[in-house]
Every structure is written in C-alpha cells, then in structure tokens.
C-alpha positions as CSV (number, residue, x, y, z in Angstrom):
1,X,92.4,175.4,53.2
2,X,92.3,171.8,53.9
3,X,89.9,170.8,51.3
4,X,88.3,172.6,48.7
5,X,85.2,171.4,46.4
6,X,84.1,173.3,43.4
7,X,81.4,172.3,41.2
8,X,81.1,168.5,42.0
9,X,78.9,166.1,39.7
10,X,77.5,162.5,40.1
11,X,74.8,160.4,39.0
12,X,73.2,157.4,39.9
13,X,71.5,156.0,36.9
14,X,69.2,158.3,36.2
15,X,69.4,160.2,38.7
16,X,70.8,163.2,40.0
17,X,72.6,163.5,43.4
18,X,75.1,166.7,42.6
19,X,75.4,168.9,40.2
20,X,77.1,171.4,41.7
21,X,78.4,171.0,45.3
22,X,80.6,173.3,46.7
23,X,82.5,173.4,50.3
24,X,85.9,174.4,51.7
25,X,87.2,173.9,54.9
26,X,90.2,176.0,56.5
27,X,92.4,174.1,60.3
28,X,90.8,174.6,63.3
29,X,87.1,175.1,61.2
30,X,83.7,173.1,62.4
31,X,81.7,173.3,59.0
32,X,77.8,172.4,59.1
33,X,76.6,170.6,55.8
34,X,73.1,170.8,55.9
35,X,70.5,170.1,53.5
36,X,67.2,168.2,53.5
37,X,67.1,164.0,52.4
38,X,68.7,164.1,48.7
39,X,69.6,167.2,48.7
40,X,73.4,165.2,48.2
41,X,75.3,165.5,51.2
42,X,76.2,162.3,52.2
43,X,77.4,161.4,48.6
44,X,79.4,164.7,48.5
45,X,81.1,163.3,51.7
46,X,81.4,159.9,50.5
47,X,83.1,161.4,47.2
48,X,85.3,163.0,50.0
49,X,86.1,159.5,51.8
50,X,86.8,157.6,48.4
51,X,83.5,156.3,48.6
52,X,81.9,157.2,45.3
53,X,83.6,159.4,42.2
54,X,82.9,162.3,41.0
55,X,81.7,162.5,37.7
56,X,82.8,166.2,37.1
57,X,83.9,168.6,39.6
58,X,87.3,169.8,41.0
59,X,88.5,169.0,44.7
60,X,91.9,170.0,46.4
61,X,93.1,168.4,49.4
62,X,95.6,170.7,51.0
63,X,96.1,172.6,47.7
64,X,96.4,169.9,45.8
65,X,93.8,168.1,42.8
66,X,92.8,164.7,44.8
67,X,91.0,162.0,43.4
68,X,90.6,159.1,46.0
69,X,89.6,155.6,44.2
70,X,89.3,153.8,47.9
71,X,88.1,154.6,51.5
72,X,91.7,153.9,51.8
73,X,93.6,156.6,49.9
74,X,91.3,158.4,51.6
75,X,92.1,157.3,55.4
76,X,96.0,157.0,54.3
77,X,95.2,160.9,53.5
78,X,94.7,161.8,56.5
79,X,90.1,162.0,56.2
80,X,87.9,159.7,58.5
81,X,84.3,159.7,58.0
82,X,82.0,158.5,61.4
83,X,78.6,157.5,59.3
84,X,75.1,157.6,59.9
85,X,74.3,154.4,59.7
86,X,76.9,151.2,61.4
87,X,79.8,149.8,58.4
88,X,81.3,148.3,61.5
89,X,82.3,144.9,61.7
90,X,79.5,143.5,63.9
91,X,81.2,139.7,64.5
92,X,84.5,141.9,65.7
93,X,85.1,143.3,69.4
94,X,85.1,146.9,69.6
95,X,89.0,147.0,69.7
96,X,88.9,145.1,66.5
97,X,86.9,147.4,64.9
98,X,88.6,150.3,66.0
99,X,91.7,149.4,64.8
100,X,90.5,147.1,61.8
101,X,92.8,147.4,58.6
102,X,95.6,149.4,60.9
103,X,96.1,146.3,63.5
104,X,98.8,146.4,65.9
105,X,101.2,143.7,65.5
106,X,103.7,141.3,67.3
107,X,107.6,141.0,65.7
108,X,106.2,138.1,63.9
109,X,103.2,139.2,62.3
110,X,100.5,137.8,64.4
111,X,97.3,140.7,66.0
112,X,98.5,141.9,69.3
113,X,95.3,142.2,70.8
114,X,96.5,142.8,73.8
115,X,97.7,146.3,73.0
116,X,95.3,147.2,70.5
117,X,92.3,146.5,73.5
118,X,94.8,148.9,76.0
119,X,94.7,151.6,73.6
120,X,91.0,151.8,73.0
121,X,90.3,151.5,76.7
122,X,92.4,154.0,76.9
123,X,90.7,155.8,74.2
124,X,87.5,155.1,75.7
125,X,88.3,156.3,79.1
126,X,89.3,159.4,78.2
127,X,86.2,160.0,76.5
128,X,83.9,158.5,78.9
129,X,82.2,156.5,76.8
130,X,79.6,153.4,78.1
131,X,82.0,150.5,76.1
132,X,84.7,148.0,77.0
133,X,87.2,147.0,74.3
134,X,86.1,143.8,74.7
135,X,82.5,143.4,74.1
136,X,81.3,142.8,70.3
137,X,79.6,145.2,67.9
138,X,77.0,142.7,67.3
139,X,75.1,143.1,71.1
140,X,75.6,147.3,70.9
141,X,72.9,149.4,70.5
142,X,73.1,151.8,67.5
143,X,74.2,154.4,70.0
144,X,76.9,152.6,70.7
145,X,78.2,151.9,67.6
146,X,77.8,155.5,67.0
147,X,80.4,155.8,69.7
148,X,82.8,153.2,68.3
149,X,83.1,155.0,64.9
150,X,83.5,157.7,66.4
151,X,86.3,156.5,68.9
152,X,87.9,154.8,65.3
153,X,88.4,158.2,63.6
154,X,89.8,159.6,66.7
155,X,92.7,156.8,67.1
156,X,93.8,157.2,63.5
157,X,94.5,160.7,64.3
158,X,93.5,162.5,61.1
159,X,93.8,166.1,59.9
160,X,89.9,166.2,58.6
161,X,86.9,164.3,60.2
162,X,83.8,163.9,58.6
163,X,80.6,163.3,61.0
164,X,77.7,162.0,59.6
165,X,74.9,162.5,61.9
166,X,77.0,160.9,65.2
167,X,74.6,162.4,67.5
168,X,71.1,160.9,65.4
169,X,70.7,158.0,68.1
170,X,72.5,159.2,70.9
171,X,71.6,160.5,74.2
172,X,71.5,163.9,75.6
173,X,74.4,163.2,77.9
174,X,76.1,161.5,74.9
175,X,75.0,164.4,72.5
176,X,76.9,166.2,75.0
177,X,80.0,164.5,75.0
178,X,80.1,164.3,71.2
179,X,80.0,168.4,71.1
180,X,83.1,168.5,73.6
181,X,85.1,166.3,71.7
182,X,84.1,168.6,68.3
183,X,85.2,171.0,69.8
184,X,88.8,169.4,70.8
185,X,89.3,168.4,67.7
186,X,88.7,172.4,66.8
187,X,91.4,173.7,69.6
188,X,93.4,171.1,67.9
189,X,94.2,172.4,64.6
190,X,91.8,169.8,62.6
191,X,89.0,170.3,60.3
192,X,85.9,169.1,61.2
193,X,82.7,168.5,58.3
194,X,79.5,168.0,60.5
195,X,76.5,167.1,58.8
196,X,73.2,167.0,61.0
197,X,69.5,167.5,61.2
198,X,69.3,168.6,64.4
199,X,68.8,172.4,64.3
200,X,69.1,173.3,67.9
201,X,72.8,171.4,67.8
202,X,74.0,173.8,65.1
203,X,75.1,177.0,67.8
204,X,76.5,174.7,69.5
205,X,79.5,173.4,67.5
206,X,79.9,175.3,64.3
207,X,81.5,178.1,62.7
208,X,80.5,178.1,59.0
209,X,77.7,176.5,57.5
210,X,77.0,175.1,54.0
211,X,73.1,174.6,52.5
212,X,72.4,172.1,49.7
213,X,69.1,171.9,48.1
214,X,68.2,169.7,45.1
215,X,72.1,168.6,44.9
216,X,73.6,172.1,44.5
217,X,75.0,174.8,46.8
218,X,73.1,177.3,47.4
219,X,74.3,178.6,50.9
220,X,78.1,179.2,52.0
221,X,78.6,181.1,55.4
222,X,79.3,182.2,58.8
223,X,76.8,180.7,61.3
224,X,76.6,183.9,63.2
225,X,75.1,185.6,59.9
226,X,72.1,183.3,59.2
227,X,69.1,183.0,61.4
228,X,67.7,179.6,62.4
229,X,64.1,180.6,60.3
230,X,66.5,181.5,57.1
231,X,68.3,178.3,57.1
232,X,65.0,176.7,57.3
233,X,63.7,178.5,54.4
234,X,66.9,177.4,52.2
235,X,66.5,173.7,53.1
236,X,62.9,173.3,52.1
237,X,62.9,176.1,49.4
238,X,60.0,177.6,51.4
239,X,59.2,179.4,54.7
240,X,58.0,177.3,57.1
241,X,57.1,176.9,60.6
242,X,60.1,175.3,62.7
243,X,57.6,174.0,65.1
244,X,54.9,171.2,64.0
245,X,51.4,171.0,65.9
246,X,48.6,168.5,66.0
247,X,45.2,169.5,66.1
248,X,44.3,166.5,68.2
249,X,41.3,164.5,68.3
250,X,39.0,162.7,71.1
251,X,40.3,159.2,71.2
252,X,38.3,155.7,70.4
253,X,38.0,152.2,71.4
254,X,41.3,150.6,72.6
255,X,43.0,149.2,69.9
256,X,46.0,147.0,72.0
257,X,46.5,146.9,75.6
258,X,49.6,145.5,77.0
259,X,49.3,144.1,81.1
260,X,52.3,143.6,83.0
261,X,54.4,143.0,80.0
262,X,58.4,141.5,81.3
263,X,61.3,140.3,79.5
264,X,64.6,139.2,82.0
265,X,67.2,141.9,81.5
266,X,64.9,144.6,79.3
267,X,61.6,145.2,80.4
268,X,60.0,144.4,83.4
269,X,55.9,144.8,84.1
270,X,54.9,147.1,81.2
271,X,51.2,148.2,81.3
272,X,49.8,150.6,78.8
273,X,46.5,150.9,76.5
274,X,46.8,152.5,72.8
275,X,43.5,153.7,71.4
276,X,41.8,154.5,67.9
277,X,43.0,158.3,66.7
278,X,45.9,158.5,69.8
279,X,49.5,158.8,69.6
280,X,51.4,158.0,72.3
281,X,54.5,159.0,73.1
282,X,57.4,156.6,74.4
283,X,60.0,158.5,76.1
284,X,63.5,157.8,77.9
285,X,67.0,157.6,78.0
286,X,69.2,154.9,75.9
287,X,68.9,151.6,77.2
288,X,65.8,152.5,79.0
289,X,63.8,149.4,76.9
290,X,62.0,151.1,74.9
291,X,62.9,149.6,71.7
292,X,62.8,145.8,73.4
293,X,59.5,146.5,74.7
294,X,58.5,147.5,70.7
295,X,60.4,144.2,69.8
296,X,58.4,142.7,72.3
297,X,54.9,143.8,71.3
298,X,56.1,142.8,67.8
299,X,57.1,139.5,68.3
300,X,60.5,139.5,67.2
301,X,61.6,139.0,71.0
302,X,59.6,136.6,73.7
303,X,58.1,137.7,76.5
304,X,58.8,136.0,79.9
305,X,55.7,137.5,81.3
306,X,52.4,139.8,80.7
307,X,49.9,140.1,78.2
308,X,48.8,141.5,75.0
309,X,45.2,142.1,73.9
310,X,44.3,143.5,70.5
311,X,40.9,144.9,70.1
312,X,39.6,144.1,73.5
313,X,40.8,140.1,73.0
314,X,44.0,138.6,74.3
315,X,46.5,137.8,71.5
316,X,49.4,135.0,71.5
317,X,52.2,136.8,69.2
318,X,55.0,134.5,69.0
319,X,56.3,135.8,66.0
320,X,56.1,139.3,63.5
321,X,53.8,137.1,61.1
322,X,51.5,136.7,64.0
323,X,52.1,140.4,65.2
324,X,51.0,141.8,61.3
325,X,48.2,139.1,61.1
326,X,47.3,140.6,64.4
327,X,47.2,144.5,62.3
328,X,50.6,145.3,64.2
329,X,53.5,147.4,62.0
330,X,56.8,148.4,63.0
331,X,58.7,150.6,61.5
332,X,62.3,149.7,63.2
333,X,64.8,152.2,64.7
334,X,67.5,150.7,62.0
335,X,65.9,151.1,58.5
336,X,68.9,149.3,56.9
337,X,69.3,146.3,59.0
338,X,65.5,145.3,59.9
339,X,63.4,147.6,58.1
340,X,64.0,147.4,54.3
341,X,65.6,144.8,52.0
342,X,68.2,146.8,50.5
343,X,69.1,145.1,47.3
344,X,65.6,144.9,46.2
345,X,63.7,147.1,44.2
346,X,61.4,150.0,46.1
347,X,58.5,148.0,44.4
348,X,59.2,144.5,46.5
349,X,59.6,146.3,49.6
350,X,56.5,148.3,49.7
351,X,54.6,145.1,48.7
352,X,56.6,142.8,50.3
353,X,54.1,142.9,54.0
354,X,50.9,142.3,51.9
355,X,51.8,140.3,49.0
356,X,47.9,138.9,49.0
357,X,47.1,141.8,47.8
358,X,49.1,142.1,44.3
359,X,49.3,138.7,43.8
360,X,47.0,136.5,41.4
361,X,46.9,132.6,41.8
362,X,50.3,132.8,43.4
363,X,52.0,135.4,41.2
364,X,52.8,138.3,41.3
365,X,50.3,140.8,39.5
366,X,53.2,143.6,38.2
367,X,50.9,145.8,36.4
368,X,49.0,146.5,39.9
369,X,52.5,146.0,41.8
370,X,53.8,149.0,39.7
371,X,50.5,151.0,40.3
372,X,50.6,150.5,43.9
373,X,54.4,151.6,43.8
374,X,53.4,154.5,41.8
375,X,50.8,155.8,44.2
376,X,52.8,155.3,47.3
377,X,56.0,157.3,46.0
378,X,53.7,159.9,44.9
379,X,51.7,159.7,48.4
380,X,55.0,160.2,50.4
381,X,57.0,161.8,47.7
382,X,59.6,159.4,47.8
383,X,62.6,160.8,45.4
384,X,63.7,157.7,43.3
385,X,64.2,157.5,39.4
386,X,61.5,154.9,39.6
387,X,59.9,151.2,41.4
388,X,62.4,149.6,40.3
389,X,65.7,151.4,41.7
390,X,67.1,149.4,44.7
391,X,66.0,150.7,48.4
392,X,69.7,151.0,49.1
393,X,70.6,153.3,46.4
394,X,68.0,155.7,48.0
395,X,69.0,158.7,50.7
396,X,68.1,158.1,54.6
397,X,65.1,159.7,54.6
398,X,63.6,158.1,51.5
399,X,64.1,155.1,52.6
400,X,62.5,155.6,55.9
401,X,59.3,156.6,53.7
402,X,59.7,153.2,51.6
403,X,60.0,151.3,55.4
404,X,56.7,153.3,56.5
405,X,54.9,153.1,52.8
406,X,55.4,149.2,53.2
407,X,53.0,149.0,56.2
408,X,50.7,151.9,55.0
409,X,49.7,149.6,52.3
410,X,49.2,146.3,54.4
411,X,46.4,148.8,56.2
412,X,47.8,147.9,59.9
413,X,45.7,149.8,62.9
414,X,48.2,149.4,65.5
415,X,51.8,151.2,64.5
416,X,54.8,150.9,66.8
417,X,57.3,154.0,65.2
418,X,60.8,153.1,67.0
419,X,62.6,156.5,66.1
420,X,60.7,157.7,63.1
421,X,62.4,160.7,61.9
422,X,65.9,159.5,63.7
423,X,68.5,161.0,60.3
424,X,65.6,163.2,58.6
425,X,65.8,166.4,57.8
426,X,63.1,169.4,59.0
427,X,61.0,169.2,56.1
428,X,61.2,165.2,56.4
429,X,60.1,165.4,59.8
430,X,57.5,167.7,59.3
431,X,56.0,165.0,56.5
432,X,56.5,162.0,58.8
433,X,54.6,164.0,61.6
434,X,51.7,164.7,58.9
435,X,51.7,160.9,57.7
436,X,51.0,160.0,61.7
437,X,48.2,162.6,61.9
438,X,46.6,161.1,59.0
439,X,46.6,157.5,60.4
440,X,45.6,158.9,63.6
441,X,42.8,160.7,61.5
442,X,41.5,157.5,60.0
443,X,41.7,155.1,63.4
444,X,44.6,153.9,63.8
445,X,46.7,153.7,67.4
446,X,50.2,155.2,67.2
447,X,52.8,154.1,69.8
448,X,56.2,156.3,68.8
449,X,59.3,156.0,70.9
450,X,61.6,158.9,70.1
451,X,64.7,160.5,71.8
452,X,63.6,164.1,71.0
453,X,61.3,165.2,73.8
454,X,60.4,168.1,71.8
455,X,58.9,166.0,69.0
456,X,57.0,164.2,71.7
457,X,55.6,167.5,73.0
458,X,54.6,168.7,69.8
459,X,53.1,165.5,68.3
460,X,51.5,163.2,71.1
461,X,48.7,163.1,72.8
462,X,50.2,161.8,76.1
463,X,53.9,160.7,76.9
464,X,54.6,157.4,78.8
465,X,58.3,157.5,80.3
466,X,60.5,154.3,81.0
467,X,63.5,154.3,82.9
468,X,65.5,151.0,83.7
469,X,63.2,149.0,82.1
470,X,60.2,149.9,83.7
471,X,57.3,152.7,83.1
472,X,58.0,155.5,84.9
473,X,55.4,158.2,84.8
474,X,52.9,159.4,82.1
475,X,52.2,163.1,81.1
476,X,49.7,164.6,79.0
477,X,49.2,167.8,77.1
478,X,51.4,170.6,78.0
479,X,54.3,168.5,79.9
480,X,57.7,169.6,79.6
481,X,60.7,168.8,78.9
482,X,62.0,169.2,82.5
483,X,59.3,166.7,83.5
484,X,60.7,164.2,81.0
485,X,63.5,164.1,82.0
486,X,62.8,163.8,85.9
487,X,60.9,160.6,84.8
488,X,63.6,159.2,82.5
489,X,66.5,160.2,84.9
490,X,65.7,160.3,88.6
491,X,64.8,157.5,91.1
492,X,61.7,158.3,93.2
493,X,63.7,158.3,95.6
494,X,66.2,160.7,95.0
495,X,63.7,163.6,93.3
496,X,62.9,166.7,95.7
C-alpha cells in the first residue's frame, strides 16, 4: 500500500471534523472519497498533504508512520493535492505557478523562465489544455485554474495525487480530459485519491470507493459492489431520491427585464425577462458569458450597451449597492473570493447585506444579530459550533449556505445563483434546490447559471442557452440534454 489511514482524529475548536477516518490506497488504485459537506474529507486529505495534524490516528506512507508538519514534507514525499478551491498564486504567470517553490534555475542562481515556460507548454500541450504559460492566474476563469493545479501536480511527478473536486467548474470536454489523464496516471503505477460530488463521474474513473458520514468511515469498497442508490443512502444516512423535481408554479409579473444587454469582449445583446415564482435556467459552455452577463446585471462590471428594468421601470446600476438597493442578490460562482468574508464570524456575514436591519442608532444590536444568526443556521442547517466561528473554518458547502443565508435575510426578489451547488454534495444539492423552490414559492425571480444540464432539467422552468457571448436558444419543460448542447455548441450554421 501507498498510504494507509486508520482511525484519524481532529478538531476544530469545538468541533468535530474526524473521529475516525479510515482509507488505504494500493499503485495503480483510483480511490473515490465521498461523503456529503462535513462529513471530513477534505481535512482528512489536507492531514494527508501536511495541511492540518492529526490529533490522534495512525497513517503509513509506504509502510512507514508519517507525520507531515508542512505541504512541503508532504510534496518532498512524493503527494500533490489539486484543491477545490484556487491557492494559486494569482499575480504569477501560469508557468510560475506551476513550478512555484521548485523553480528552474540558471548556473548563477537567477529563475530561468525561459525553460520553466517550455516545460509547461510542453506540459500543456500534451494535455490539450485552453492555457499559455504566459498568461497570469489572475485573468483565468476558475476552470482554468482548475487546470493549472492540475498541470502543477502532474510536472512534480508524484507517486500519489490527491484531486479535490478538479472537475467542479470544468466543462464537459474538460471533464473529459481530466478522466483520461486519471486514468494515465492509473496505467502508470501511481495512486490516485479522487474526491467528488458528481455521482455520474464515479464509473467512470474509479476502482474502490470510501463513504464518510459525520467524520467517520463508514463505507470501504469495490465500486463494482455498491449501487449508485446505496451510496446515496450512506452519504445522507437516509434513502433518498437521486433525482429532485419541482412542482412548478404559474409565473407573475416581471420582476427584471434585461434589453439588448452588451459588454466588448463578454456579452453582446442579451435580452431576457425573469418573473415572480420562475426559475430560469442559464446554460452553456465555459466562457460562454454567463457569469459576466450575472456580473453585469449585478453591477460589479459596466455595461457598454442595453438596458435593465426592475419591476417594469428602467434601472441605472452602476454599482452592487445600487444592484441590492435595486432587490438584486448574487450569490457568486467563487464563494471564497467574492462571496463571503472569510476571516469573519458566520454572524457578520449573514448580516453584513442588511445591516439596517440589526443595527440601532448606528450600532450594532448583537442580541438580535445573534438571533437572526441563530435562525438562519437552523433554517439552512448550517453545521458550525456557533455565530461566531469564522466562515472560513467552515466546509464548502456550508459556506455556500452562509453566502446564500446572507441575501435570504436582506429579503432580495431578484436572485442571480452563478453555480449554486458547484462543490456540494447530493444531499447539499437537494437542500439548495428546496431553498430556490421556496423563494420561488414566496415571489421571488430566480436566474441560476449552472454547468450541470441535468440540474437545469430538473429544477427550471425554462432554459436560456448562450454560446460566444450571445443568447442562443431557449427551451422549456421537457428539453434535453442533447438540445443543450446543440445550443451551447453548434453554429446555426453548421447544425443539420
């Protein structure tokens, strides 16, 4: 075995993330690590990497009791972890990222960046991905920094890889190319750890697979043994359906209508109408402008051209102070850069878009801070120790529900969801998908973008494709997935 784990331990404060975590994994082995948000996968991984300690626990690394203190005894070890969300370097080129803390150097000691941007295009290349060497992290969607971590653990040639959900914001071509080089690294001799949410990628790439529930073990085995509807029951604890539908409801008035909407380079002549009790769907592939066109509405980017009209009445949104005054929320596609502040309490950022509201003659009210807090973790079951434990000490998918509890209590009507369940697990999803229904319920005008055209089928009420920047096509009720794609992928011209 490469690495074995028996009965690993940690805890944040007061709470608990393992306590008991097991895993092994042999050469040549893809293992799926599954579990549902904060069920303690990622920090068993990130104990792995050198990330975190263990409090208690045993774990041999080629046979031997291994207790990494750094990501870089880690990495010197021979394990490289490609996470969820970007640690790149965003100021760097992708080359210097790549190769940052392991740069090639000249004779006398100075970066050859020369040779360190031939290997990753050569490293690129071969993998086909959309990136030059040269261009910098910063201006890269979160697809493609996906791919440079991914291209980074590859280069350093390591015996075990751990992927934290690399395929979460990726497209279905990339999705693709992410499984073929899995299953290199397989043919290879390496080990690979593969930790997703994305049920239907699961026969494709693995071998064994691993369950955590409530930061323990409870599942160890060969994929070919379990059926997809009995690894759903062990994530959530419960059978469940795999498949989520809305009872849909007759639309209202038009809550925000958006008339030839254009920004040079992203979006060009965007027309669409959201209405009280709809969800829409926003479909397409990466780079499409889906999320610009959100930014857009949102007023985080400007608009070159086109029109916005909230309730019927046109609406000058320069800025997201004017979009929220305006009863506009977004809940943004990267919850750790945009959507949360991190290093404050869950409390501050659930208050933080409607401070009015808790605040008495310009201070802070914390008895009815704490009792808002209270009722919103309880609302969206948000697993945290309390209010005051910091956002970023909390899993992916509890975090999400502190981004989407923030604008739940600031009462917005018109919600733009870039990506909502993008890193949640099924029973996540499944909550996220009930939350929407309920604003729906009560009048509100949902506009979700979303790379899974499945979730699109089962939750909207109509689907609006873009491809290069412009809206392709709309489909209602009972489109498939095959007609998605047709829109997102095909010129008029070319479809038969």
């Amino acid at each position: 075995m490469l690495l074995d784990l028996t009965g690993i331990q940690k805890r944040f404060g007061g709470v608990t993330a393992l306590r008991d975590g097991n895993l092994s994994v042999g050469r040549g082995e893809v293992h799926l690590l599954l579990g549902e948000n904060g069920a303690g996968k990622s920090t068993l991984m990130k104990i792995v990497a050198g990330m975190e300690r263990r409090d208690a626990g045993r774990m041999l690394w080629h046979g031997r009791e291994a207790f990494f203190r750094t990501p870089a005894e880690a990495a010197g070890a021979g394990i490289a972890m490609v996470h969820q969300e970007s640690l790149l370097a965003p100021h760097l080129t992708v080359a210097e990222n790549i190769f940052l803390g392991r740069e090639e150097r000249l004779p006398l000691g100075w970066v050859n960046r020369r040779r360190m941007i031939q290997q990753a295009s050569r490293t690129i290349e071969e993998h086909r991905f959309p990136l030059h060497a040269d261009w910098r992290v910063e201006r890269l969607s979160p697809a493609g920094k996906q791919l440079v971590g991914i291209c980074r653990a590859i280069q350093h040639g390591s015996s075990l890889l751990i992927f934290d959900e690399p395929t979460s914001s990726l497209s279905g071509a990339e999705t693709e190319e992410v499984f073929r080089i899995v299953r290199t690294l397989r043919v290879r001799g390496l080990g690979v750890i593969y930790i997703t949410h994305r049920l239907e990628e699961l026969r494709a790439v693995g071998d064994r697979v691993t369950i955590l529930r409530d930061g323990a073990t409870i599942h160890t085995g060969p994929l070919a043994e379990i059926s997809t509807d009995c690894i759903i029951q062990h994530l959530v604890g419960r059978a469940t359906a795999s498949i989520y539908r809305r009872q849909r409801v007759a639309p209202g008035a038009e809550l925000l209508r958006v008339e030839g909407l254009t920004r040079n380079g992203a979006f060009r002549d965007v027309s669409f109408s959201l209405r009280a009790g709809e969800i829409v769907g926003l479909a397409g592939l990466i780079g499409a402008g889906r999320t610009e066109t959100c930014l857009a509405i949102f007023g985080v980017d400007p608009i070159d051209a086109g029109d916005i009209f909230v309730d019927g009445r046109p609406a000058r949104i320069r800025s997201p102070r004017e979009a929220v005054a305006a009863g506009i929320a977004l809940v943004t596609e990267d919850r750790q850069k945009t959507g949360l502040a991190l290093w404050l309490p869950i409390a501050h950022n659930i208050v933080m878009a409607n401070l009015p509201a808790v605040s008495r003659r310009g201070w802070i009210d914390r008895p009815v801070q704490e009792r808002v807090t209270a009722e919103y973790i309880a609302r969206l079951r948000i697993r945290a120790s309390s209010g005051r434990q910091p956002a970023g000490r909390l899993s992916g998918g509890n975090q999400q529900k502190v981004a989407i509890a923030k604008w739940l209590f600031r009462r917005a009507r018109v919600f733009l969801f870039d990506e909502p369940t993008r890193g949640i697990d099924v029973g996540a999803k499944v909550e996220v998908f009930e939350l929407m229904d309920e604003l729906a319920r009560a009048g509100a005008a949902i506009l979700m973008v979303s790379s899974e055209m499945q979730e699109l089928l089962q939750v909207a009420d109509r689907i609006l494709v873009m491809r290069q920047g412009r809206i392709s096509g709309e489909l209602g009720a009972g489109a498939t997935q095959e007609e998605i794609m047709r829109l997102a992928a095909l010129d008029r011209e070319c479809a038969p």
